[in-house]
N, C-alpha and C positions, 0 to 999 in steps of 0.2 A: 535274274532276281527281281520280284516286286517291289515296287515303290513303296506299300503299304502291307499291312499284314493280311491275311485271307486270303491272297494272291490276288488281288486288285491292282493293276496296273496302270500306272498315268502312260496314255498312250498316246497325247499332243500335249505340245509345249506350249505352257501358260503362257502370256503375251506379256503379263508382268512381270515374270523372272526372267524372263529377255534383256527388260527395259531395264531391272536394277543391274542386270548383271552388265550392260552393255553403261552404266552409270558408271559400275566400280570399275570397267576394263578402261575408265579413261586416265585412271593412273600410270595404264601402260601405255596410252597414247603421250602422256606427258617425259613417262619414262623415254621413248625412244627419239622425241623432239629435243628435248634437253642436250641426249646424251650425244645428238649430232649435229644440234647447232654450230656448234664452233668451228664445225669442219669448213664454212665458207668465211669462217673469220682470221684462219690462222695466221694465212699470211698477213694481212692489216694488222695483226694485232703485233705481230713480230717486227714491223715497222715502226706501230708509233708506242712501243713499249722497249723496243732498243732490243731484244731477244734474240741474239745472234748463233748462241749456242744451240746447236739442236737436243742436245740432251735437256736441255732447263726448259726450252720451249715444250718436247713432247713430255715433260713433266707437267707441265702445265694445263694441258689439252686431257692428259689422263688425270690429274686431282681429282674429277670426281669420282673418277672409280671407285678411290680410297673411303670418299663418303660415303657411295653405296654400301659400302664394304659396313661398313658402322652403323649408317641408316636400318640395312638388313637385320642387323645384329636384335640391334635394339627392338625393333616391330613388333616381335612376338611377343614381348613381355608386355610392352605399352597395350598391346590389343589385348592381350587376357587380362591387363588390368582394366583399361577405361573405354575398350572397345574396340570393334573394327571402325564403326566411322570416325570416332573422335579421331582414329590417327590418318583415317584419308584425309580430313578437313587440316591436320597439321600438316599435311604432306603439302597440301594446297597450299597453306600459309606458306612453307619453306621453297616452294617453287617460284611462288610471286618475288619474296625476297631474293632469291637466287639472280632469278631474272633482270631484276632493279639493281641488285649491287653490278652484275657484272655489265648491263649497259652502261653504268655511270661510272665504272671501275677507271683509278688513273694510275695504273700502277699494275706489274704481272702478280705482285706477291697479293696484295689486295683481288685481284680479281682470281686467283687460286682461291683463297677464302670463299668466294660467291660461288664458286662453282665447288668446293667442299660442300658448302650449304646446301644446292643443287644434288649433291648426290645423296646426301642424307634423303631429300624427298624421293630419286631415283627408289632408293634401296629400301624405303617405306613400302613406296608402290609395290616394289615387285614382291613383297611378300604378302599383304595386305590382297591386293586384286583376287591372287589365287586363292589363297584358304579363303576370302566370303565368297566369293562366286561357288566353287566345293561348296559350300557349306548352305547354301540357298539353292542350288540344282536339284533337279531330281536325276537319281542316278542314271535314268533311262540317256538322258540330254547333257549330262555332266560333262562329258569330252568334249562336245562342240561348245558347249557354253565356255567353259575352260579356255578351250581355243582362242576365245574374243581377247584375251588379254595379248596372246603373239600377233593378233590381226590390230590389233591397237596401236602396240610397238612398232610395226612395220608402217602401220601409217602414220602414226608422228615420226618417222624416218624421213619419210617420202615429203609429209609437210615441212619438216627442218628442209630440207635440201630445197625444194619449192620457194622456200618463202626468202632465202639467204641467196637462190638467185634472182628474184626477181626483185627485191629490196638492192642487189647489188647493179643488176641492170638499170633502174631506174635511177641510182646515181652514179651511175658509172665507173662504179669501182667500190669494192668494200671499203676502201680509204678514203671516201669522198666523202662530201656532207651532204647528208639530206634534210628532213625535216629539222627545224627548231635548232638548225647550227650541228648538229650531231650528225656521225658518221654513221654509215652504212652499216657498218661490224655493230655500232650500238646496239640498231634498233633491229638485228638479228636477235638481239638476244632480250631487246625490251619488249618485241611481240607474244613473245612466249607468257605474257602477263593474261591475253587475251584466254587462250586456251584453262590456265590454272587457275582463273578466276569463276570460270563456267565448271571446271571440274569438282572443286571447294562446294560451290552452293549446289551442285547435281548431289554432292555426297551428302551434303546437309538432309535432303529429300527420299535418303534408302533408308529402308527398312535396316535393324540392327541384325545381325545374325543369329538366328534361333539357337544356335552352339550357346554362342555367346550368353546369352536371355537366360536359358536353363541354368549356366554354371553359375549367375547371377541370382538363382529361383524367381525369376521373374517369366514363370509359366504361363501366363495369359499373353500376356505380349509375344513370348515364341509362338503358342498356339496360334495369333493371327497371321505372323508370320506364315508358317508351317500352310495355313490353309489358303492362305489370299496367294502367294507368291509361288510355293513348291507345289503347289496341288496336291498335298498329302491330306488323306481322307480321315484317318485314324490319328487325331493328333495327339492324344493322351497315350496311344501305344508308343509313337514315336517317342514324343518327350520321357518318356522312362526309358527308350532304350537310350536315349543321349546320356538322361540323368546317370546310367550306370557305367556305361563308360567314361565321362566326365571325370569319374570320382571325386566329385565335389568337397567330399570333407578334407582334402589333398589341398595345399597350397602349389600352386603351376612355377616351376623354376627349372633351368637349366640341367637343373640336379637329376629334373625328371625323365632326362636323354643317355645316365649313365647306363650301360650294360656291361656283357662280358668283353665284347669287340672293342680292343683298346678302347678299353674304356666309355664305351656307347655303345646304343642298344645297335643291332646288326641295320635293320632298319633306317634307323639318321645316317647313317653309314652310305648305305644303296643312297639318298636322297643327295648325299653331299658330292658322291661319285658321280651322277649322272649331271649335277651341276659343271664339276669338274671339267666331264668330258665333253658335256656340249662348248667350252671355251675353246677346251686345249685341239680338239680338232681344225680352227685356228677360223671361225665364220667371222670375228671382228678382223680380220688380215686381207678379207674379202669387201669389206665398208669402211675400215679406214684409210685405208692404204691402195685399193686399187688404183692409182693414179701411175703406182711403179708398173703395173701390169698391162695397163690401155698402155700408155707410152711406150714400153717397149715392144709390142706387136704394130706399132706405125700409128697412133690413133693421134693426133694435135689434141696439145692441152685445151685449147677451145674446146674439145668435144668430150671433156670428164665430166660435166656435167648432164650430156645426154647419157654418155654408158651408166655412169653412175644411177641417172633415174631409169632406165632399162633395169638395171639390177635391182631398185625398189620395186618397181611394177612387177617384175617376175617374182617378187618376195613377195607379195601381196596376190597373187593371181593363185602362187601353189600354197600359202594358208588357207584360202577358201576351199580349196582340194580340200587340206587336213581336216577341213570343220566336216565335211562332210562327211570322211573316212572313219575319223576316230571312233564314234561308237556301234561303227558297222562290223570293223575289224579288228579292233581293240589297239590297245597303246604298243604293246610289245611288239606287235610282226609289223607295225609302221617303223620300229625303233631299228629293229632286227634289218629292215629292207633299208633302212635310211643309214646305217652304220656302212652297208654293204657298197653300197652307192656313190656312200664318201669315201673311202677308203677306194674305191678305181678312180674316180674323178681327181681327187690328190693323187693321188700314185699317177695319172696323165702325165699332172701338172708338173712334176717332181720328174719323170722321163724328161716332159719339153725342154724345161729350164738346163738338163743335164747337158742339151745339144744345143744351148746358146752360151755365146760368148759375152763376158761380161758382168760386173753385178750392181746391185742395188739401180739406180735410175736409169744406168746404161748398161744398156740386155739390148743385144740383136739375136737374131734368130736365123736360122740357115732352113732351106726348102721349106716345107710347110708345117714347121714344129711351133710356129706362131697360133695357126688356127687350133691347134690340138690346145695348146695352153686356155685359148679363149671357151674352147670348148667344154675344156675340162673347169675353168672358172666357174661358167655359166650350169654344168651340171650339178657341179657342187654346192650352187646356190639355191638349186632344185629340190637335193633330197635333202638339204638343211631345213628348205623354209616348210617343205612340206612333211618332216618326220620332225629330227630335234630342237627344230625351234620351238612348236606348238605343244608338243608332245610333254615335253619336261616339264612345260608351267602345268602340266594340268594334272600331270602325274604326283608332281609337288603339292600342287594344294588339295591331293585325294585319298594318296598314298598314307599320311600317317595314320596314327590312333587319336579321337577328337580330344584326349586328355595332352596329348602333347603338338598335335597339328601346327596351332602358331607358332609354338618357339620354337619343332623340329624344321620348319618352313623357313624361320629367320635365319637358322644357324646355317642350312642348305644354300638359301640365297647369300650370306655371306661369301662363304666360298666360294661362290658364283664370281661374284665383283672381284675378288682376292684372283683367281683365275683369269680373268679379263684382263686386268690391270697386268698380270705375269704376261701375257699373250703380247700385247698392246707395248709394251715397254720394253720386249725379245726382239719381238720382228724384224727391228731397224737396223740391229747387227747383225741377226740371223742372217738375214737379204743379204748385208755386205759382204756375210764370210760367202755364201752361196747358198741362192732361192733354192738349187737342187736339196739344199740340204733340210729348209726351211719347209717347206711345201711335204719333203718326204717324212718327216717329224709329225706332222698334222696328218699325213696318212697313214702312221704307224698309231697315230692316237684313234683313228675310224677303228682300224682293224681290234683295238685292246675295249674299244665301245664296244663293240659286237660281242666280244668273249661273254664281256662283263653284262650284258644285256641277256644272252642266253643264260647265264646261271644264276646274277642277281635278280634281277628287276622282274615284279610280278604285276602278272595282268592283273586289272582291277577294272576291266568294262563291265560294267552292270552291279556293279557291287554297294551295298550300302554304306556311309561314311561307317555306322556303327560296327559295320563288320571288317573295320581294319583295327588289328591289335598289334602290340608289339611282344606278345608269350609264345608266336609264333617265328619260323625260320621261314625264311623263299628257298625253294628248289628248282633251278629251272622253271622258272617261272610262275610257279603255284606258289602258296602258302602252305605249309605243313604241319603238323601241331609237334615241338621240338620235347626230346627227349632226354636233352638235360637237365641237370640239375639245376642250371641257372637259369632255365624258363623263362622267368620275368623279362629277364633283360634279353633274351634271344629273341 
């Protein structure tokens, strides 16, 4: 499909919608430093905060989920009220703070709080990044631009785990003190002020979203928009196909997500599913937790933080893959190949653990059911980073109709964190009852991806934002024009 009407096609990618979009994808950079700072702090913090319990403490560690979970919620509304950037520049704000209460935090219940606050910005971000980036792409580039937001996340991964050990090496222990009387765990989490301070003022300097401008009638500004950034040529054909789908004289609410499908249109449906299953196939069990999995294949805890950054770098190595796939191939048969992939690498991992003795911390392993387990870890992190990781945020923020895009985006990333936070907070008894059991769970969740990917989920490579409605049904993977009676909502 063309970029523009007359079949005019943008056939290089503007250097300017690179640069905004690569501005807004630092929300996901912030999203993923955030969300794994703590991982080098836990133990010091469970020291000098007396948190002896493991259930209170992995309460603690997961709080922000719960503000993603709400952050998310809320996003959609806020941006079709007062914009996309107003709310990246709040996101910024609530990360700085995050960052500042929880290195000066003296207390677990106090430093929950900050790291609530934290996830509120999380759960801005991850809704936020995707619909503007959508929403400033040209459809030709949409997928790999899209992409920047999981290549963001993966590298504030890699920098969270970076900077907490070398902050921790330098004092010689997360429990030490380093600069200015303060301990090492502090300033894990007071450098993160660095980052969200540069994302704040980057966001201050993007252009608004042309969606956005139109449902505002503020047409001359999208116009520049539309031609400095998207390279779209016909800007007045465009802005009337936004203005129609928009339906402007419509106030934008919740309300506008109901359909026939318990009670929502089919569409928020597919969106909230595929959030869903990117969790529950179980990729946070592979970045929070791997420590039970190095250890019991023989690896010294001294050396989790090399496996551990072998696992970012390979998550960053296969989204540069995806960037390059996605609008070659389209989102579906990445999705389709990446269910298939997980669901044998689980299923491995769920064999290995069946022929070791022992559970939770202590797992030994008999002949060579060890390297199969690493093997099967390391696959798994493959066809994650390179299908459902990338894949889902772009499909998210392309997928809806532009009259409901943020708040179907918010209600989908919701679910998202609500998912997570379920995942994240099972594990730890799953592991104890038995990893066979735990691991075969997560690859009975690939295998119910795939079903649900083959009948729900519609390709949408090359597709214009305006030409996603919600009057229509998915079929195996097309859009169909539906023959019901209840149309609108299907």
């Amino acid at each position: 499909m063309s970029d523009s009407p007359g079949g005019v096609q943008t056939t290089r990618l503007n250097r300017r919608v690179v640069g905004i979009s690569i501005g807004a994808a630092l929300g996901g950079f912030l999203f993923g430093f955030d969300s794994s700072v703590i991982n080098g702090a836990v133990d010091a913090l469970r020291e000098d905060f007396g948190m002896s319990n493991d259930t209170f403490a992995g309460f603690v560690v997961a709080s922000a989920l719960l503000g993603c979970a709400v952050g998310a919620w809320f996003a959609g509304s806020l941006a079709d009220k007062y914009g996309r950037i107003r709310v990246m520049v709040l996101a910024a704000i609530l990360f700085i703070v995050s960052a500042l209460g929880s290195g000066l935090a003296v207390g677990a219940y106090d430093l929950m709080l900050w790291r609530i606050i934290g996830g509120l910005a999380i759960g801005a971000a991850s809704v936020i990044a995707p619909a503007y980036i959508a929403e400033v792409s040209p459809s030709k580039f949409r997928g790999r631009l899209g992409s920047l937001q999981q290549m963001a996340i993966v590298l504030g991964i890699f920098a969270a785990l970076l900077s907490d050990q070398l902050l921790q090496g330098v004092a010689g222990g997360a429990g030490e003190q380093l600069w200015l009387g303060q301990e090492a765990w502090r300033w894990m989490f007071l450098v993160e002020i660095v980052p969200a301070t540069i994302y704040g003022l980057a966001a201050l300097r993007l252009p608004e979203s042309p969606r956005y401008l139109v449902n505002k009638g503020r047409d001359k500004e999208a116009a520049e928009v539309l031609r400095t950034f998207s390279g779209e040529q016909d800007v007045d054909h465009k802005i009337d196909e936004i203005r129609e789908t928009l339906h402007i004289e419509d106030k934008q609410s919740l309300g506008d997500l109901r359909g026939s499908a318990f009670g929502l249109k089919p569409i928020v449906w597919t969106g909230i599913l595929l959030s869903v299953f990117q969790q529950f196939v179980g990729i946070n069990v592979i970045f929070y937790y791997s420590t039970t999995l190095w250890q019991s294949v023989g690896f010294d805890s001294d050396q989790a933080f090399l496996t551990s950054t072998i696992t970012s770098v390979t998550n960053i190595v296969v989204t540069i893959i995806a960037i390059m796939l996605v609008d070659r191939v389209g989102r579906r048969l990445m999705l389709l190949v990446g269910s298939t992939g997980m669901a044998i690498s689980l299923g491995l991992m769920a064999i290995a653990f069946s022929q070791a003795t022992g559970t939770g911390d202590d797992v030994a392993f008999s002949g060579n059911w060890d390297t199969v387990a690493v093997v099967g870890a390391n696959a798994f992190v493959v066809f994650f980073g390179a299908t459902w990781g990338p894949i889902v945020w772009v499909l998210l923020g392309e997928m809806f109709p532009n009259r409901i895009r943020a708040t179907a985006l918010a209600v989908a990333a919701a679910a998202q964190w609500l998912a997570n936070f379920a995942i994240t907070m099972t594990f730890p008894a799953m592991a104890s009852f038995s990893l066979t059991f735990a691991y075969g769970f997560y690859a009975a969740m690939a295998v119910l991806s795939l079903v649900f990917v083959y009948f729900r989920v519609p390709e949408t490579k090359g597709m214009e934002l305006e030409a996603m409605r919600d009057d229509v049904q998915v079929k195996r993977g097309k859009f169909v024009e539906s023959t019901m009676g209840d149309a609108a909502d299907s």
